[in-house]
PDB file of N, CA, C and O in Angstrom:
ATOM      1  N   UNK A   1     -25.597 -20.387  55.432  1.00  0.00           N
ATOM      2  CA  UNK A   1     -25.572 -21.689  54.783  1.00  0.00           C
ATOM      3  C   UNK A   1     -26.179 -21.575  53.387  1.00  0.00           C
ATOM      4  O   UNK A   1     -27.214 -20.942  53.183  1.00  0.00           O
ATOM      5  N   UNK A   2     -25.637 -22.081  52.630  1.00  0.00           N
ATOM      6  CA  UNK A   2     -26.019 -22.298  51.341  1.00  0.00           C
ATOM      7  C   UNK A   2     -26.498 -23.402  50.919  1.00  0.00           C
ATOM      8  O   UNK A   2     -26.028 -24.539  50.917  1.00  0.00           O
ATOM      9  N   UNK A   3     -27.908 -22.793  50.399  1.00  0.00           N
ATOM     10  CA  UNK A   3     -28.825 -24.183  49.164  1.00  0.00           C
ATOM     11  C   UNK A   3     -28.279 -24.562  48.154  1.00  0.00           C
ATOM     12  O   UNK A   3     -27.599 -23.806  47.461  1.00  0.00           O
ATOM     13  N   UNK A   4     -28.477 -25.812  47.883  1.00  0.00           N
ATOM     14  CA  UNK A   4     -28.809 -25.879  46.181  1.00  0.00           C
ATOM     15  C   UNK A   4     -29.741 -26.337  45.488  1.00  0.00           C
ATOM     16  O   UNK A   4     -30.471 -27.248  45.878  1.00  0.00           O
ATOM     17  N   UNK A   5     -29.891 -25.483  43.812  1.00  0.00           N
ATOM     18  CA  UNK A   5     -31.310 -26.318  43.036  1.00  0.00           C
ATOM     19  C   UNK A   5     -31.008 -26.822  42.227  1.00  0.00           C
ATOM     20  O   UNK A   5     -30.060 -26.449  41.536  1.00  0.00           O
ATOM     21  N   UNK A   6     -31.524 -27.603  42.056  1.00  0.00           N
ATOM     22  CA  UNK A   6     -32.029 -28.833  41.024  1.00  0.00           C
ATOM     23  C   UNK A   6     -32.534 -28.533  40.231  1.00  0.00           C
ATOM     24  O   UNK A   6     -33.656 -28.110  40.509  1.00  0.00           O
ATOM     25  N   UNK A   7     -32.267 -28.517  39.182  1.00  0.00           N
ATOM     26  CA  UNK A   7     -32.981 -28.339  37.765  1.00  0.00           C
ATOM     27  C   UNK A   7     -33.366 -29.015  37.242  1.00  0.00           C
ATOM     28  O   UNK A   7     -33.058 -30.153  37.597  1.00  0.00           O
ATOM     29  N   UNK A   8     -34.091 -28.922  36.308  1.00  0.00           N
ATOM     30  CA  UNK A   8     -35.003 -30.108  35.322  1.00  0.00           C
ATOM     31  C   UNK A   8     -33.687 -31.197  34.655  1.00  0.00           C
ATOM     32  O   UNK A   8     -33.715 -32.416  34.489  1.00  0.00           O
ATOM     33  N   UNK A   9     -32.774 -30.372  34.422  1.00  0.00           N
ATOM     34  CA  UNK A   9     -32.129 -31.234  33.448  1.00  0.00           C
ATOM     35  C   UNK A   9     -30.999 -31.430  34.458  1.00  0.00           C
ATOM     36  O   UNK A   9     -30.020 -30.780  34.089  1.00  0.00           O
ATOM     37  N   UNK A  10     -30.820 -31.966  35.385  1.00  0.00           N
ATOM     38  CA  UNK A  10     -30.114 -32.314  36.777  1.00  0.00           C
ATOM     39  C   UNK A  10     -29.063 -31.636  37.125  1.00  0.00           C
ATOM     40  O   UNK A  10     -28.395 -32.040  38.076  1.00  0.00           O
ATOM     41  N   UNK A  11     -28.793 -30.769  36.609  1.00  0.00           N
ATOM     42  CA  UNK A  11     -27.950 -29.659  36.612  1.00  0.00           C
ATOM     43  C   UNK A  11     -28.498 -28.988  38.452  1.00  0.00           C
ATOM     44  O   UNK A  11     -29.625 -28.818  38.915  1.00  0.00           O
ATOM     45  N   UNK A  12     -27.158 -28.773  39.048  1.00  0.00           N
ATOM     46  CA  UNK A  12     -27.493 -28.677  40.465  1.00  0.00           C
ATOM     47  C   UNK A  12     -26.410 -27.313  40.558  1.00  0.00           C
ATOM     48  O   UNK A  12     -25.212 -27.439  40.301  1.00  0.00           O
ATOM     49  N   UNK A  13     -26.828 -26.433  40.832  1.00  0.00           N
ATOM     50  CA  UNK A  13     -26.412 -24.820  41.490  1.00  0.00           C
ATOM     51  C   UNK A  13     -26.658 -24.264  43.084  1.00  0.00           C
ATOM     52  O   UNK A  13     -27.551 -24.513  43.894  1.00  0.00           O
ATOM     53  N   UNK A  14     -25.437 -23.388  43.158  1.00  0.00           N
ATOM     54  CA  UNK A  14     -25.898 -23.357  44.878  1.00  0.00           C
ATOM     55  C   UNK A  14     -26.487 -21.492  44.757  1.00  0.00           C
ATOM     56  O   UNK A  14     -26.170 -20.551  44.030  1.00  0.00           O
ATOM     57  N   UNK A  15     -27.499 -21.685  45.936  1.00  0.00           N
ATOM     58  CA  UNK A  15     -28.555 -20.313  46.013  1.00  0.00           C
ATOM     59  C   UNK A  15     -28.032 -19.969  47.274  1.00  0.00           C
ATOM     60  O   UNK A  15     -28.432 -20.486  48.317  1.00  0.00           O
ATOM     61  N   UNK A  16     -26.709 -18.682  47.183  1.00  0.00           N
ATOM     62  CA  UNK A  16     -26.260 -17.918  47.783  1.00  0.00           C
ATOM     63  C   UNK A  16     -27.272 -17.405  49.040  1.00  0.00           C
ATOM     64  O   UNK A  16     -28.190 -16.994  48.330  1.00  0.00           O
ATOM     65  N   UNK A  17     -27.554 -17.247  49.895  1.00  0.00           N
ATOM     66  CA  UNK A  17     -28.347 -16.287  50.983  1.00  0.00           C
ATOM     67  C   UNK A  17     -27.683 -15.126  50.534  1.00  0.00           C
ATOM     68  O   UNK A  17     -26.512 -14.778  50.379  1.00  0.00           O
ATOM     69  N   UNK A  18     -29.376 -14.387  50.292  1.00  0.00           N
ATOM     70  CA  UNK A  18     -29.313 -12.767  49.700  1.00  0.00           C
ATOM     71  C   UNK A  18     -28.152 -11.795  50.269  1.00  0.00           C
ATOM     72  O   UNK A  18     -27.805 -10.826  49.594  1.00  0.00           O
ATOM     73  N   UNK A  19     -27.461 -12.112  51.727  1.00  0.00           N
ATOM     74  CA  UNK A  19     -26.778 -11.059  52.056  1.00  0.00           C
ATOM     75  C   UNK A  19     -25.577 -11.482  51.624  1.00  0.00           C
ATOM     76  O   UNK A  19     -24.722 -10.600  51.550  1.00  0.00           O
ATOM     77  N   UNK A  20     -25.112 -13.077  51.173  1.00  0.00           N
ATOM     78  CA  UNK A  20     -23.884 -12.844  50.826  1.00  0.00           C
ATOM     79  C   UNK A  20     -24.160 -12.790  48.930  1.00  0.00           C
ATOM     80  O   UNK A  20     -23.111 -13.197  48.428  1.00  0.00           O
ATOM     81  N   UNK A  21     -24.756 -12.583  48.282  1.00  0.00           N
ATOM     82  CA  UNK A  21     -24.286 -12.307  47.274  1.00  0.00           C
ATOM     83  C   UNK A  21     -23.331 -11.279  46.682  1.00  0.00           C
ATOM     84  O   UNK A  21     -22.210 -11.590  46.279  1.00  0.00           O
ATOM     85  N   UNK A  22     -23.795 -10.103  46.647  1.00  0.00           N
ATOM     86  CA  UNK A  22     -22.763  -9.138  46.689  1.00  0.00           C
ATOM     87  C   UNK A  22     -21.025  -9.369  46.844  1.00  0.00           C
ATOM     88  O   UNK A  22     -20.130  -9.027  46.072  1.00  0.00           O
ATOM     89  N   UNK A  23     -20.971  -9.954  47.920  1.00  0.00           N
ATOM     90  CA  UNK A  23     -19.740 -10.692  47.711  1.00  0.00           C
ATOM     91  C   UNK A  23     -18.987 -11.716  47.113  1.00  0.00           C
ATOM     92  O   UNK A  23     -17.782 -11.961  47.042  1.00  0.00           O
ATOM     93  N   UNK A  24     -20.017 -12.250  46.700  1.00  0.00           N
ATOM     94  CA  UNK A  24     -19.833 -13.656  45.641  1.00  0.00           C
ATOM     95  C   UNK A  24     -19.335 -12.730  44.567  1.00  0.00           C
ATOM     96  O   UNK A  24     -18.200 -12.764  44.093  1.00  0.00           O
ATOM     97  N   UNK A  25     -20.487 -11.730  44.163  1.00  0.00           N
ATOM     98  CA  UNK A  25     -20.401 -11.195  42.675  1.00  0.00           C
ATOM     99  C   UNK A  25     -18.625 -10.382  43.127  1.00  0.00           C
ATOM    100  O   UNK A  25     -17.583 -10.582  42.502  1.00  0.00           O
ATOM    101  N   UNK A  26     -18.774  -9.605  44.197  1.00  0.00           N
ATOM    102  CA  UNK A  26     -17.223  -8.574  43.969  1.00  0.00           C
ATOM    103  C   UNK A  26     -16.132  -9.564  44.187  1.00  0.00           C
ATOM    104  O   UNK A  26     -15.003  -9.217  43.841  1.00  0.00           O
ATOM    105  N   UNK A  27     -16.272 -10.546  44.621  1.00  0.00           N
ATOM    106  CA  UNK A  27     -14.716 -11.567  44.550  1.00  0.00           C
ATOM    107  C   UNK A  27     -15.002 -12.272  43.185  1.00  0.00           C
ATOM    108  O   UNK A  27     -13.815 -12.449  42.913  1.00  0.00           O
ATOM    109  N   UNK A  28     -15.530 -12.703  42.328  1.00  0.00           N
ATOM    110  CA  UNK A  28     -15.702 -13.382  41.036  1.00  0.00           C
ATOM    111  C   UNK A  28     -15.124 -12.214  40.089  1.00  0.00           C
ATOM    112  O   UNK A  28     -14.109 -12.346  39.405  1.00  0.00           O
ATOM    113  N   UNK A  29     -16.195 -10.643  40.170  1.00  0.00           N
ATOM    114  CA  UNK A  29     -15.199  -9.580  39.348  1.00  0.00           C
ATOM    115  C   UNK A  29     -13.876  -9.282  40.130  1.00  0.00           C
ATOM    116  O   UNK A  29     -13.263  -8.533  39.370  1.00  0.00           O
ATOM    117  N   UNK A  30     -13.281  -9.434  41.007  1.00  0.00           N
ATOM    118  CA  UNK A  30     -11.797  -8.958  41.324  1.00  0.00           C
ATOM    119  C   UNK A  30     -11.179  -9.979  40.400  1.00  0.00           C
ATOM    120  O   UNK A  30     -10.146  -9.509  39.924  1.00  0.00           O
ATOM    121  N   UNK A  31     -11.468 -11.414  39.894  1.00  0.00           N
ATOM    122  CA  UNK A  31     -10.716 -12.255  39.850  1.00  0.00           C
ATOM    123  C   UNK A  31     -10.619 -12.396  38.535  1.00  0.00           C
ATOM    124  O   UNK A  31      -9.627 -12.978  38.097  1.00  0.00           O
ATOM    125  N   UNK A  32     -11.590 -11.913  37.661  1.00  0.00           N
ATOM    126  CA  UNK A  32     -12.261 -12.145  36.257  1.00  0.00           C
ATOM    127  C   UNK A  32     -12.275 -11.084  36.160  1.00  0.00           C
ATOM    128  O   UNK A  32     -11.126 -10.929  35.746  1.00  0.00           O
ATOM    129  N   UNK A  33     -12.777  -9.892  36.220  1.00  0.00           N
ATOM    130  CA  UNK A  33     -13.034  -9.230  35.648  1.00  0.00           C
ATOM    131  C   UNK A  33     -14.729  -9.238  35.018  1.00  0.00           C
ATOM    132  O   UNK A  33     -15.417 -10.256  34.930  1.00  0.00           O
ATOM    133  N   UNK A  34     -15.158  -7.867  34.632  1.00  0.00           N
ATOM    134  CA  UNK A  34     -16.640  -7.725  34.247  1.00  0.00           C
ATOM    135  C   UNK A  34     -17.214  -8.971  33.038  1.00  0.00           C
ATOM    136  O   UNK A  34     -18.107  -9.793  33.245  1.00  0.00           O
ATOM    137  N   UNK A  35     -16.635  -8.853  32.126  1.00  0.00           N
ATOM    138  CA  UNK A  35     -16.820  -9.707  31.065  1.00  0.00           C
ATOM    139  C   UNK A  35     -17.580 -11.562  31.240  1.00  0.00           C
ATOM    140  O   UNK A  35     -18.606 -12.133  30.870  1.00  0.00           O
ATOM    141  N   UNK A  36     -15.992 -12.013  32.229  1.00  0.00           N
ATOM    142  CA  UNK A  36     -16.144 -13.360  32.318  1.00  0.00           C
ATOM    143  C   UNK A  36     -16.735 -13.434  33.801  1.00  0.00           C
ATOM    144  O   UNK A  36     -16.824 -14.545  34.325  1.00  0.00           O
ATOM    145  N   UNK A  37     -17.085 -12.453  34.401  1.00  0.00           N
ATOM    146  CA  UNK A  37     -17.919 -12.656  35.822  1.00  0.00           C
ATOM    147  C   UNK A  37     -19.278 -13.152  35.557  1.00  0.00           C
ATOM    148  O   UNK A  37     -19.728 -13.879  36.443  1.00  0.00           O
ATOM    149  N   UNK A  38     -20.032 -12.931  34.549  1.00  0.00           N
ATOM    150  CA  UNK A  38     -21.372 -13.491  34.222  1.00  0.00           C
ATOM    151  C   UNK A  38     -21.610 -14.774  33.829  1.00  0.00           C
ATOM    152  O   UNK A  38     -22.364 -15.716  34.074  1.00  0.00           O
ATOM    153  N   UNK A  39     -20.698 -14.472  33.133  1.00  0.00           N
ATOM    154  CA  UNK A  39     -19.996 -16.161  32.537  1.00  0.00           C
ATOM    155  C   UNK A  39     -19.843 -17.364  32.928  1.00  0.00           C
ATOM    156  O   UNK A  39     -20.036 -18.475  32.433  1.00  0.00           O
ATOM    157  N   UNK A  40     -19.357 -16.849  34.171  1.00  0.00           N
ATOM    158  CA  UNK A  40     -18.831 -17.808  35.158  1.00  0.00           C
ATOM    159  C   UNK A  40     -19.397 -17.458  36.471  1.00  0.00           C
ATOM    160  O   UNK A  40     -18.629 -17.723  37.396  1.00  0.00           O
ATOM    161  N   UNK A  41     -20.336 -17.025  36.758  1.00  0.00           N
ATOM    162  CA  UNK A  41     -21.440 -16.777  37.845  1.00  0.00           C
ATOM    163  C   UNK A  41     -22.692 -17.840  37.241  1.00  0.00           C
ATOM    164  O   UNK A  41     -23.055 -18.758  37.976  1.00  0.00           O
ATOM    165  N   UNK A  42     -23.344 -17.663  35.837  1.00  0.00           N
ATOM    166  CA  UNK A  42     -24.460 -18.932  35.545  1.00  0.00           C
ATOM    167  C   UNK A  42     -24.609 -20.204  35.842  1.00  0.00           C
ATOM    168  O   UNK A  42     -25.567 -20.783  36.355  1.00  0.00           O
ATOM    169  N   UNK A  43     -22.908 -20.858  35.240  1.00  0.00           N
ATOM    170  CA  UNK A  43     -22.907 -22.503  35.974  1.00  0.00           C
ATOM    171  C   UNK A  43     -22.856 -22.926  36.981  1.00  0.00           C
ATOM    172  O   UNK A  43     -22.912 -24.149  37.110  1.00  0.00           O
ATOM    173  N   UNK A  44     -22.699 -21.891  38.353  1.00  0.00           N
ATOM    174  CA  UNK A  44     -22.283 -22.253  39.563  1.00  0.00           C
ATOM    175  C   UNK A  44     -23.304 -21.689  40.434  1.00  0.00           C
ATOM    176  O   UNK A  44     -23.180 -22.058  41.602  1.00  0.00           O
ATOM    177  N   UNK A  45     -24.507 -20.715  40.152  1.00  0.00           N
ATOM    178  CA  UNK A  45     -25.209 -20.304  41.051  1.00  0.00           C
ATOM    179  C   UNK A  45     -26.396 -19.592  40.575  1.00  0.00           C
ATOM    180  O   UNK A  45     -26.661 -19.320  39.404  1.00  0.00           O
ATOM    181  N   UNK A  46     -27.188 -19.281  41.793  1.00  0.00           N
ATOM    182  CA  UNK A  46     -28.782 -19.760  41.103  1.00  0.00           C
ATOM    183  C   UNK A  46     -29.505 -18.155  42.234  1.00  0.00           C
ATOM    184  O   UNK A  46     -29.716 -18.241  43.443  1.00  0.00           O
ATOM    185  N   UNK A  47     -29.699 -17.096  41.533  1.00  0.00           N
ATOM    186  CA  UNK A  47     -31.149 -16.677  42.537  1.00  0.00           C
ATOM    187  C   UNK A  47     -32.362 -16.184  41.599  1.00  0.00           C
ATOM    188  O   UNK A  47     -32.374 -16.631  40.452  1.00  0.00           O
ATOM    189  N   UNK A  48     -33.100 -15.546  41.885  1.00  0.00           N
ATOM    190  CA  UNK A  48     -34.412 -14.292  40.846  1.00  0.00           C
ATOM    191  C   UNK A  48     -33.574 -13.403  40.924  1.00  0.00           C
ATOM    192  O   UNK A  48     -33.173 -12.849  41.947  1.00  0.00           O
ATOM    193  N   UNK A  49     -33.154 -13.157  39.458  1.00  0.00           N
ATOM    194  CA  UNK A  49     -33.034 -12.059  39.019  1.00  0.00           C
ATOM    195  C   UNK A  49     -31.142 -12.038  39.312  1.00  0.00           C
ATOM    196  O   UNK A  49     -30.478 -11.094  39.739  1.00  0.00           O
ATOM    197  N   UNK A  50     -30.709 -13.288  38.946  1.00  0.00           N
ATOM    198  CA  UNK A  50     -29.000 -13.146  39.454  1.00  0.00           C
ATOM    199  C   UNK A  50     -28.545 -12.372  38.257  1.00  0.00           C
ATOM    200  O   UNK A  50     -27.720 -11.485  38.477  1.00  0.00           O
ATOM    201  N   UNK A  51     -29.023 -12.596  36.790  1.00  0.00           N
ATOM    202  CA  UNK A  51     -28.432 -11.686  35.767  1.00  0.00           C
ATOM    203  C   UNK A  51     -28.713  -9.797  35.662  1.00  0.00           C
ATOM    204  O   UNK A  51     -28.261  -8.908  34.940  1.00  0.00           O
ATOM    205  N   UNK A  52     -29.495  -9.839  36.573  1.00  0.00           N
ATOM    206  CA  UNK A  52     -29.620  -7.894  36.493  1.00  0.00           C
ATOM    207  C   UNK A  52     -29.059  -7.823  37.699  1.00  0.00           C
ATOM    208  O   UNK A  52     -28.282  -6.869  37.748  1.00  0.00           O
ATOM    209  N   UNK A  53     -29.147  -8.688  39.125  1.00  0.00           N
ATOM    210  CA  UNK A  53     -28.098  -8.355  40.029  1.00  0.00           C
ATOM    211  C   UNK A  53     -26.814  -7.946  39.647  1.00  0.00           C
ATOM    212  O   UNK A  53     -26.335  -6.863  39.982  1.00  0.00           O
ATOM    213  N   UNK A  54     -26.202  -8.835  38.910  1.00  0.00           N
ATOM    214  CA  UNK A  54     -24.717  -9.227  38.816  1.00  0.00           C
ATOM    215  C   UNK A  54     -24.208  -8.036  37.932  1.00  0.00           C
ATOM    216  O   UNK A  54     -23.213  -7.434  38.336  1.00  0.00           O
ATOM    217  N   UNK A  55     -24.798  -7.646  36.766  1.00  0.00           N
ATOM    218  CA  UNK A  55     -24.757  -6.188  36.197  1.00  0.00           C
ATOM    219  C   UNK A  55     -24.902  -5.206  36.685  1.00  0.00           C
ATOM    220  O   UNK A  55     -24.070  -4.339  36.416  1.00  0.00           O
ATOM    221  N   UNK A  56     -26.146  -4.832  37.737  1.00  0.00           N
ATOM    222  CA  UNK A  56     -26.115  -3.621  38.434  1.00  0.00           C
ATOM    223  C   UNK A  56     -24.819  -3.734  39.563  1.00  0.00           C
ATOM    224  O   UNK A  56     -24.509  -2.642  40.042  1.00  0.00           O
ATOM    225  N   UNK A  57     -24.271  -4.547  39.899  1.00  0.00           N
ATOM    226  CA  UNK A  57     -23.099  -4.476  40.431  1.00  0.00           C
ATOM    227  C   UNK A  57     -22.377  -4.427  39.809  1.00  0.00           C
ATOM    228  O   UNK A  57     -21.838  -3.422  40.272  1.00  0.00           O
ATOM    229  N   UNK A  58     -21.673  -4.747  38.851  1.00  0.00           N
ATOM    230  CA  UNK A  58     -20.679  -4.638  38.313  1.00  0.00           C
ATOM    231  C   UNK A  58     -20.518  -3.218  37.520  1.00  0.00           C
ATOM    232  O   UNK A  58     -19.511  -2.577  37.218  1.00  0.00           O
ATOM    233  N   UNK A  59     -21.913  -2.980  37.300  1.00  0.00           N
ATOM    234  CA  UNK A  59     -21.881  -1.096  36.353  1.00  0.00           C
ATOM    235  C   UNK A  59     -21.318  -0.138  38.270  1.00  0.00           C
ATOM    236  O   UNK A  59     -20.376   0.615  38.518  1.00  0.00           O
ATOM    237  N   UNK A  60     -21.936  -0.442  38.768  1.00  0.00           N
ATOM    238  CA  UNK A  60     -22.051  -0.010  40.205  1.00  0.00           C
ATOM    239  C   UNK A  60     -20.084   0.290  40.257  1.00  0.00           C
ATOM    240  O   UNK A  60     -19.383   1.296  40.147  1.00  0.00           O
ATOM    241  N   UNK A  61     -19.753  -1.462  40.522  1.00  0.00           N
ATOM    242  CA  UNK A  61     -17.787  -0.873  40.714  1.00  0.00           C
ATOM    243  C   UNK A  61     -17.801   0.012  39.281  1.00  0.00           C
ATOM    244  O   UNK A  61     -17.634   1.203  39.547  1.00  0.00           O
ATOM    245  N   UNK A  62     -17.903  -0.150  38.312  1.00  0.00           N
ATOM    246  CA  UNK A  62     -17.098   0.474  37.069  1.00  0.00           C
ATOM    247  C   UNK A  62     -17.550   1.930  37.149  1.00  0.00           C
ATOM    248  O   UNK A  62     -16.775   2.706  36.590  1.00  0.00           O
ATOM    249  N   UNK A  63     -18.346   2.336  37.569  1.00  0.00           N
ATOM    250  CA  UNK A  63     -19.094   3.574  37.913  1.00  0.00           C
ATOM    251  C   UNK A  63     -17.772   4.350  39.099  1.00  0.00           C
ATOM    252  O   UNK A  63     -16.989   5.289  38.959  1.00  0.00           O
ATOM    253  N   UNK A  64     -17.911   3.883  39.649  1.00  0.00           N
ATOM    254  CA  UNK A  64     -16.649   4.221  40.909  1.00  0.00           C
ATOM    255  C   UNK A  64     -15.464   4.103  40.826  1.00  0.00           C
ATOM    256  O   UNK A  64     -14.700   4.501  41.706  1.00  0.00           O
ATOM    257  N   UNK A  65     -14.993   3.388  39.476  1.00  0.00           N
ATOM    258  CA  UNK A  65     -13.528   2.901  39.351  1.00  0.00           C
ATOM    259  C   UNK A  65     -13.476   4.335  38.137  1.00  0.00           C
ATOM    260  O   UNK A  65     -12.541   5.123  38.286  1.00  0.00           O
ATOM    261  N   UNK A  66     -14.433   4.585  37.056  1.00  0.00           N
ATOM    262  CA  UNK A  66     -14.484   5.396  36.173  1.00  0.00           C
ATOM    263  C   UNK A  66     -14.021   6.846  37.311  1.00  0.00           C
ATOM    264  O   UNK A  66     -12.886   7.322  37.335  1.00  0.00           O
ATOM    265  N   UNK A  67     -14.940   7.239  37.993  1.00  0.00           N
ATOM    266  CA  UNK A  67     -15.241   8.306  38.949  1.00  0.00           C
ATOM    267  C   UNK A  67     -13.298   8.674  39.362  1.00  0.00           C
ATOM    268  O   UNK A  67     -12.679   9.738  39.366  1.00  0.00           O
ATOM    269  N   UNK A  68     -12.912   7.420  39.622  1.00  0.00           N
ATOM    270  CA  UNK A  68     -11.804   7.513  40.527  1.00  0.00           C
ATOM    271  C   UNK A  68     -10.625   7.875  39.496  1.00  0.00           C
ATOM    272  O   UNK A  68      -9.680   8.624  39.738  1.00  0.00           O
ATOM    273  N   UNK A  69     -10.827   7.320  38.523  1.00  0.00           N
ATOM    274  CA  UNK A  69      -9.969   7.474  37.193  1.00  0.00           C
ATOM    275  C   UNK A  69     -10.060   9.237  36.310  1.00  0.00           C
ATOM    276  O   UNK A  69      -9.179   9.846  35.704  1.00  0.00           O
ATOM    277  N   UNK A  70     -11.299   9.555  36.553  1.00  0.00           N
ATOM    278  CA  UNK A  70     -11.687  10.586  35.912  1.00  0.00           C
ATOM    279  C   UNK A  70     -11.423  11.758  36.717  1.00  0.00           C
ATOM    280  O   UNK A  70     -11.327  12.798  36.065  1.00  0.00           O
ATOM    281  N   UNK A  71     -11.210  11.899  38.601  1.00  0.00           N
ATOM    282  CA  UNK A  71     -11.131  12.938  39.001  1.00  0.00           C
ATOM    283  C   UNK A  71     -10.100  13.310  39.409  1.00  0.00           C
ATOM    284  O   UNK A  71      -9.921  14.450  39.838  1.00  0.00           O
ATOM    285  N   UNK A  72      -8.766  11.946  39.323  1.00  0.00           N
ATOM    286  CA  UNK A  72      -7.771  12.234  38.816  1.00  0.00           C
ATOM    287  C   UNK A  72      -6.697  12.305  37.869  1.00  0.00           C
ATOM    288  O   UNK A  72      -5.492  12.557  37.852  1.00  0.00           O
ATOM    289  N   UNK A  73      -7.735  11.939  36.992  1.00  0.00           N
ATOM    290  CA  UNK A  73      -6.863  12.908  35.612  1.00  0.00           C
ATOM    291  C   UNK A  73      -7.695  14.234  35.058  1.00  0.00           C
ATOM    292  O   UNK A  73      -7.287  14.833  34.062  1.00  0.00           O
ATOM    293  N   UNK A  74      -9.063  14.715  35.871  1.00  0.00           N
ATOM    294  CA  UNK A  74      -9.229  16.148  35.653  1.00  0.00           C
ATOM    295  C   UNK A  74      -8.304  17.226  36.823  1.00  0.00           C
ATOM    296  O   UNK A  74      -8.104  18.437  36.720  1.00  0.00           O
ATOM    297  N   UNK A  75      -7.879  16.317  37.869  1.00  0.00           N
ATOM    298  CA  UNK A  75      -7.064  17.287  38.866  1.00  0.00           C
ATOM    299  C   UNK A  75      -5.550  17.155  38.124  1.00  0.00           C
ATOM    300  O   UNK A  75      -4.664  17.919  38.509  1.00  0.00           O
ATOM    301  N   UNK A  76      -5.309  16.329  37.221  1.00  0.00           N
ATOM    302  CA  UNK A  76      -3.774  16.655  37.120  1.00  0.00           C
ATOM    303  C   UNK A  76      -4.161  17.361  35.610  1.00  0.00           C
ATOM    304  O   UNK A  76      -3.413  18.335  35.535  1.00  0.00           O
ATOM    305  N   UNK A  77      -4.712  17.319  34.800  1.00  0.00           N
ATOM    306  CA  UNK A  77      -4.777  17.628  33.366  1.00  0.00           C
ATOM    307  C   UNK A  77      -4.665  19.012  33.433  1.00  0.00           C
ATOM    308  O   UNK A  77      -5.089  19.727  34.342  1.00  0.00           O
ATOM    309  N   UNK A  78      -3.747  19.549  31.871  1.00  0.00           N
ATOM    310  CA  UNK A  78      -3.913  21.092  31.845  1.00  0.00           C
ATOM    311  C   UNK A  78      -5.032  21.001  30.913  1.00  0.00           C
ATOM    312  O   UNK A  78      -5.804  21.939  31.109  1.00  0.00           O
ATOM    313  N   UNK A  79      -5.317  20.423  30.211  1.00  0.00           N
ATOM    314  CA  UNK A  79      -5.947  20.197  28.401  1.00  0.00           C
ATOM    315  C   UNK A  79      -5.048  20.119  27.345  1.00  0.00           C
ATOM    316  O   UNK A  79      -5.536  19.790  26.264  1.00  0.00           O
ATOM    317  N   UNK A  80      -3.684  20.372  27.396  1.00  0.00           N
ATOM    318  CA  UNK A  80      -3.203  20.249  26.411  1.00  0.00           C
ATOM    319  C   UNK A  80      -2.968  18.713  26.238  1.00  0.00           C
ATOM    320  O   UNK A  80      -3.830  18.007  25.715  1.00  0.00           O
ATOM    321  N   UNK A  81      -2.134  18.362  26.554  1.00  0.00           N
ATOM    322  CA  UNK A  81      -2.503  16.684  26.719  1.00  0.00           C
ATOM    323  C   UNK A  81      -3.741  16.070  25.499  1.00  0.00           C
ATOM    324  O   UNK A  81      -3.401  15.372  24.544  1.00  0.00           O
ATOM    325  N   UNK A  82      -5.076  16.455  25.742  1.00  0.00           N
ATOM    326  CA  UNK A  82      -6.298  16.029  24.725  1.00  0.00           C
ATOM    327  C   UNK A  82      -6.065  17.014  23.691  1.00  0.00           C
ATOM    328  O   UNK A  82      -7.047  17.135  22.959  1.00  0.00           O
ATOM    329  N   UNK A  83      -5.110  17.740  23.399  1.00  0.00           N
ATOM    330  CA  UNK A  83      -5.331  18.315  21.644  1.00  0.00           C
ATOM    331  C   UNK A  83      -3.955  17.993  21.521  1.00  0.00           C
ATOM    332  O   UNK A  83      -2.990  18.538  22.056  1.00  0.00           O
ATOM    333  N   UNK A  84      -4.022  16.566  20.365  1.00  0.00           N
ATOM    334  CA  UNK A  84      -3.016  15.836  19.755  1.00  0.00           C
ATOM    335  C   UNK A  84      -3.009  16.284  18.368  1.00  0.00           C
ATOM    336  O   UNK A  84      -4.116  16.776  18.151  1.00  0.00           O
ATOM    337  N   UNK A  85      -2.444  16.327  17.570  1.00  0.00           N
ATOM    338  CA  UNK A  85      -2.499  16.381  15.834  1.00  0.00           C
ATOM    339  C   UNK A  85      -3.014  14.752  15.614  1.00  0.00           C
ATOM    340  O   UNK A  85      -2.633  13.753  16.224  1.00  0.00           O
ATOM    341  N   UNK A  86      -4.008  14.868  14.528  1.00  0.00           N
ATOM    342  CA  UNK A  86      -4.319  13.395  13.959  1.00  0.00           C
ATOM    343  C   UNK A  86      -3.689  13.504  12.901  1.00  0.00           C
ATOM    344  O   UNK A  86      -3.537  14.499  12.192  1.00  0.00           O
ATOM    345  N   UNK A  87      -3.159  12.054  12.734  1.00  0.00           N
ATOM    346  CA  UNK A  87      -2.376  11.601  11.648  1.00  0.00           C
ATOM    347  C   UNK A  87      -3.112  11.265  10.036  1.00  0.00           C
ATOM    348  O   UNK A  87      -4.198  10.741   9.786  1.00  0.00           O
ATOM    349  N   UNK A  88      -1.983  11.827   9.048  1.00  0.00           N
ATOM    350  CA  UNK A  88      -2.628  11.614   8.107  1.00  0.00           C
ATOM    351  C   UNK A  88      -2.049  11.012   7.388  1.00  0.00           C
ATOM    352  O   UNK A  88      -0.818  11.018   7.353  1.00  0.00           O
ATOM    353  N   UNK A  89      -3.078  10.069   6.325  1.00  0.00           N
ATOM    354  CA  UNK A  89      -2.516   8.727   5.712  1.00  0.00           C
ATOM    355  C   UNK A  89      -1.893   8.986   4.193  1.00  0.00           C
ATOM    356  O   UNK A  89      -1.408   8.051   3.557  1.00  0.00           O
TER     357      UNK A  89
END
């Protein structure tokens, strides 16, 4: 079940229970993306420390999405591919 707080300036947010956050944050980035997930995580919800949560998760997927991106294009790459001629003006 989910709380909500009250703020000084009546502004009312709901305070996720700690075990479902994580999921709040990975369905907001599936849907948005990293950028506008913070964005749009502030007006709607409230814990300690939701702005270094919501980053260490989100570096967390991009960390693993990088990983997944990177070990297969070092298993298919010869190197030639990365030595292009740069263009000159």
């Amino acid at each position: 079940m989910h709380k909500d707080r009250l703020f000084d300036n009546g502004e009312r947010k709901d305070v996720p229970p700690s075990h479902a956050r994580a999921e709040i944050v990975r369905h907001m980035h599936e849907q948005h993306g990293s950028r506008l997930t913070v964005k749009l995580m502030y007006p709607n919800f409230f814990w300690a420390s939701m702005g270094r949560s919501v980053k260490e998760f989100i570096c967390r997927s991009v960390a693993v999405a990088c990983d997944r991106v990177n070990t297969t294009f070092n298993a298919t790459a010869t190197g030639k591919e990365l030595l292009l001629p740069l263009a000159r003006n």
